[in-house]
C-alpha positions as CSV (number, residue, x, y, z in Angstrom):
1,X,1.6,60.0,-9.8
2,X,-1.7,59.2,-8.2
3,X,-2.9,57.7,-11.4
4,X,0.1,55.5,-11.8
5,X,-0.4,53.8,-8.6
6,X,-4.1,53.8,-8.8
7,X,-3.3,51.8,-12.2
8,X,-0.6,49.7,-10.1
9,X,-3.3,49.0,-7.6
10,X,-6.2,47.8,-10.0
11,X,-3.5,45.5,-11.6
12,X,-2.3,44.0,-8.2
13,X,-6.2,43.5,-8.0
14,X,-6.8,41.9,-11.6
15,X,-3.9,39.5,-11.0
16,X,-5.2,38.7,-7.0
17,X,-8.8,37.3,-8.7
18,X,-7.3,36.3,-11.7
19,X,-4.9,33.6,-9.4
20,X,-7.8,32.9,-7.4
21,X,-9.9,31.9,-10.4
22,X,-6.9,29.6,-11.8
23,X,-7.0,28.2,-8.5
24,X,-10.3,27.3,-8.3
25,X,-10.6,25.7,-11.7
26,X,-7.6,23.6,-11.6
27,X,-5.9,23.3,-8.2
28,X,-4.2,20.1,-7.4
29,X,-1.0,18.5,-8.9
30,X,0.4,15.8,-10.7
31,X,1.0,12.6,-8.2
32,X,4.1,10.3,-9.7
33,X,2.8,7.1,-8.0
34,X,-0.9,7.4,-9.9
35,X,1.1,7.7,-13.6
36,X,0.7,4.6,-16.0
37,X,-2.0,2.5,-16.3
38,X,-4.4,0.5,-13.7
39,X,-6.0,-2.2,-14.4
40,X,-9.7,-3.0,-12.7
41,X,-9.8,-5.8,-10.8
42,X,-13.9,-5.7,-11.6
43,X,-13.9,-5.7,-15.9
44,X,-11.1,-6.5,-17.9
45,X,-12.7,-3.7,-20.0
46,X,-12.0,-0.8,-17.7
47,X,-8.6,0.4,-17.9
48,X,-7.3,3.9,-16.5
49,X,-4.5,5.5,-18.1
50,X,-2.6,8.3,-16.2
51,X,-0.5,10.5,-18.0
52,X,2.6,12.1,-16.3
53,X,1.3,15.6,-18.2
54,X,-2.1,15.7,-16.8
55,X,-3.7,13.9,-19.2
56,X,-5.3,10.8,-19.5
57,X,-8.0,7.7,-20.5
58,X,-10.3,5.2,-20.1
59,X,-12.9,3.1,-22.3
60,X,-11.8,5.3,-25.1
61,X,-12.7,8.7,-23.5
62,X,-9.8,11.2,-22.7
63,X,-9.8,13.4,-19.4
64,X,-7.4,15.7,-17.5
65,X,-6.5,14.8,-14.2
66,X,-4.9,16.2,-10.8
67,X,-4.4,15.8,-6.9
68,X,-5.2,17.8,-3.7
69,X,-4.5,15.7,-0.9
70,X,-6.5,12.4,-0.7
71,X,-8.9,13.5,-4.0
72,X,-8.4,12.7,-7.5
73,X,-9.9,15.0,-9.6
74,X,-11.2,13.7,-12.9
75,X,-12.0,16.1,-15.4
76,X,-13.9,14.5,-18.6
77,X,-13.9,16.0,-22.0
78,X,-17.1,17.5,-22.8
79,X,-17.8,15.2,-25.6
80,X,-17.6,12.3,-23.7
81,X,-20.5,13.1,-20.9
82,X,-23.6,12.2,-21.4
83,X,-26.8,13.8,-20.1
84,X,-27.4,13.6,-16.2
85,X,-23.5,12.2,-15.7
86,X,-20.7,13.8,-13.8
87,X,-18.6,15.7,-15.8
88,X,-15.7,17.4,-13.2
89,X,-15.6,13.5,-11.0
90,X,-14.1,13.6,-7.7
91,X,-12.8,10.5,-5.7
92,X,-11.1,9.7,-2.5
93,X,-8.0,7.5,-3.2
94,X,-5.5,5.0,-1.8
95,X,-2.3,3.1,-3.1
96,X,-1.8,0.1,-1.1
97,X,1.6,-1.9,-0.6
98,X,0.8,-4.1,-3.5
99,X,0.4,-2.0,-6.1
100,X,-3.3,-1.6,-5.9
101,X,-5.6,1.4,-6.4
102,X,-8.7,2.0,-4.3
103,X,-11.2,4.7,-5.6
104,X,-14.0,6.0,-3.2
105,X,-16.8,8.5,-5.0
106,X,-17.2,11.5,-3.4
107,X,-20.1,12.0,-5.3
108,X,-22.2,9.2,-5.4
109,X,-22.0,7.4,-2.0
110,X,-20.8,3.3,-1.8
111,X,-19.4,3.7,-5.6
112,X,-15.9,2.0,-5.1
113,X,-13.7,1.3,-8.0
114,X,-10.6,-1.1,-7.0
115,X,-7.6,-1.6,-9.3
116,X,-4.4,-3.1,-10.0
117,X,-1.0,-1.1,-11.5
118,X,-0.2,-2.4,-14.9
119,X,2.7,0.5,-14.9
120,X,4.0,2.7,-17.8
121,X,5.6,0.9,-21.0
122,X,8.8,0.8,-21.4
123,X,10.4,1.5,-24.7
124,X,13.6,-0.6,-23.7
125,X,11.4,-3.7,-24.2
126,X,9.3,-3.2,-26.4
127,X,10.5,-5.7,-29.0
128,X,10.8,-9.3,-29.3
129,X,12.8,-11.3,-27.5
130,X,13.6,-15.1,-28.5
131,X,14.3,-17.4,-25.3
132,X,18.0,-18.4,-25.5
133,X,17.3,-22.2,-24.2
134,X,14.8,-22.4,-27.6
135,X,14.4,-19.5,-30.0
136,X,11.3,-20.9,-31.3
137,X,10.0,-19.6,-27.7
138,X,9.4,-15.6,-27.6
139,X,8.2,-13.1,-25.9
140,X,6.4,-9.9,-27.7
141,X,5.8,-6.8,-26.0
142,X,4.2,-4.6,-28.1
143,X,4.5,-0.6,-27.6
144,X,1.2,0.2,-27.1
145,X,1.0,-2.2,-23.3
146,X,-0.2,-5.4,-25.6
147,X,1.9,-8.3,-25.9
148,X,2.1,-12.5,-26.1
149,X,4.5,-15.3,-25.7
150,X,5.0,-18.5,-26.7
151,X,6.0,-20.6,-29.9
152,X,5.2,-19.9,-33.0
153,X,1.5,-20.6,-33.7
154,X,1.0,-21.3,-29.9
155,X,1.3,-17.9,-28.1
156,X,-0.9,-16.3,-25.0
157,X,-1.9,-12.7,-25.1
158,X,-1.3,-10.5,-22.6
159,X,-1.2,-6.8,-21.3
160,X,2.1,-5.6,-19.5
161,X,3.7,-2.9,-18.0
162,X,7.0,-1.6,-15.4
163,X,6.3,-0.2,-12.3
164,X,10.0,-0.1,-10.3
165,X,11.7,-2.0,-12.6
166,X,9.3,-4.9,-12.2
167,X,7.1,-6.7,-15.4
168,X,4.2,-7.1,-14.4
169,X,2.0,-9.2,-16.9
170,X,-1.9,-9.5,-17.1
171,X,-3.1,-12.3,-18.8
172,X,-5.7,-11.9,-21.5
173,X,-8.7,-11.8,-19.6
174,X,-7.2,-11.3,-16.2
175,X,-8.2,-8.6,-13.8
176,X,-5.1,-9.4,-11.5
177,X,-1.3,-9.6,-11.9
178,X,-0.3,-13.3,-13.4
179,X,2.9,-13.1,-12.9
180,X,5.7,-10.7,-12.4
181,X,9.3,-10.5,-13.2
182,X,12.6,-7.9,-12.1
183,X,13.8,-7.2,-15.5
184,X,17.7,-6.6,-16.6
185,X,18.3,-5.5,-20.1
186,X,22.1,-5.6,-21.1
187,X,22.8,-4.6,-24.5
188,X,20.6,-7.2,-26.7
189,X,20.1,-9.6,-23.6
190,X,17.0,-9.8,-21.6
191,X,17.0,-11.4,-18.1
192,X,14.1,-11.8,-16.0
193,X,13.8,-13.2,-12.3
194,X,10.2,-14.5,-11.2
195,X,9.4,-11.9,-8.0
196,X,8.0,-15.1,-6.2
197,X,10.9,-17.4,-7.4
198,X,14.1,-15.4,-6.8
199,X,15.8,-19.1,-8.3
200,X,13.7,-19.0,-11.9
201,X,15.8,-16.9,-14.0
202,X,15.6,-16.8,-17.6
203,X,17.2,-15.2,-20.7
204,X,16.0,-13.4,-24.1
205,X,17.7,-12.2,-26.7
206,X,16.6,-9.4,-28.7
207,X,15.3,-10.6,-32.8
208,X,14.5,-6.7,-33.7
């Protein structure tokens, strides 16, 4: 009997450090406001993608990622560091009103990253949508966050996302929002209302 809960005990034990140790390596949790993609407001070529499993990117390097609190906890994939960087980053953040992303380094003092919210994609419209005043006008959004619109030979590229049930499009080359629309999709008919311009309505239909 004495040896059964002598075993019971160093069990209870194993599993106390064993939780402590899981704790200490990962700790944090998955916040719903930072998933989807941000867009710097410093370099159209830095991008951060947060993935609603934990996962995510930038610049064509993959991370993990998680919250305690204030702190974002990036964790880089080995293959990605370089000699003399931070591998496990760690950064104070804040989500204004707007939409807007403000990292502060807790690691390398005055290193602030500021972004805007590009949002997740949206499979629902994903497709192209032909302008029902002139079907020679379009709209593209493409599944991967890339789009353009236009007519035919004559189109502007763009990145988009939804964040709310809001478009929010990027111009090619723009670090800030150039417009945004609320979006209504009803069957094969897409309507969108400027978020500045409650009276500029539009409609699409769907060509695929």
């Amino acid at each position: 009997m004495k040896k059964y809960f002598k075993y019971l005990l160093a069990m209870a034990t194993l599993l106390f450090v064993l939780t402590g140790l899981l704790t200490g390596c990962g700790g944090g949790e998955i916040y719903e406001d930072l998933v989807g993609r941000w867009q710097s407001t410093q370099s159209m070529a830095m991008m951060f993608t947060f993935n609603e499993d934990g996962t995510g990117s930038r610049r064509g390097e993959t991370f993990t990622w998680s919250v305690s609190g204030d702190t974002l906890r990036i964790n880089r994939d080995r293959q990605y560091v370089e000699s003399g960087e931070i591998r496990n980053e760690r950064w104070t953040f804040t989500i204004g009103d707007n939409q807007t992303l403000r990292l502060s380094s807790q690691q390398e003092r005055g290193f602030i990253l500021n972004f805007n919210q590009v949002g997740i994609v949206d499979p629902a419209l994903a497709s192209t949508w032909e302008w029902n005043d002139d079907p020679t006008w379009r709209y593209v959004f493409g599944e991967a966050g890339g789009g353009n619109r236009g007519f035919e030979g004559d189109v502007n590229h763009f990145i988009w996302g939804m964040v709310n049930g809001q478009l929010r499009i990027f111009a090619l080359g723009a670090t800030n929002v150039t417009d945004s629309w609320n979006v209504t999709i009803t069957g094969n008919t897409l309507r969108l209302q400027n978020t500045r311009n409650a009276s500029e309505v539009f409609y699409y239909t769907r060509r695929d």
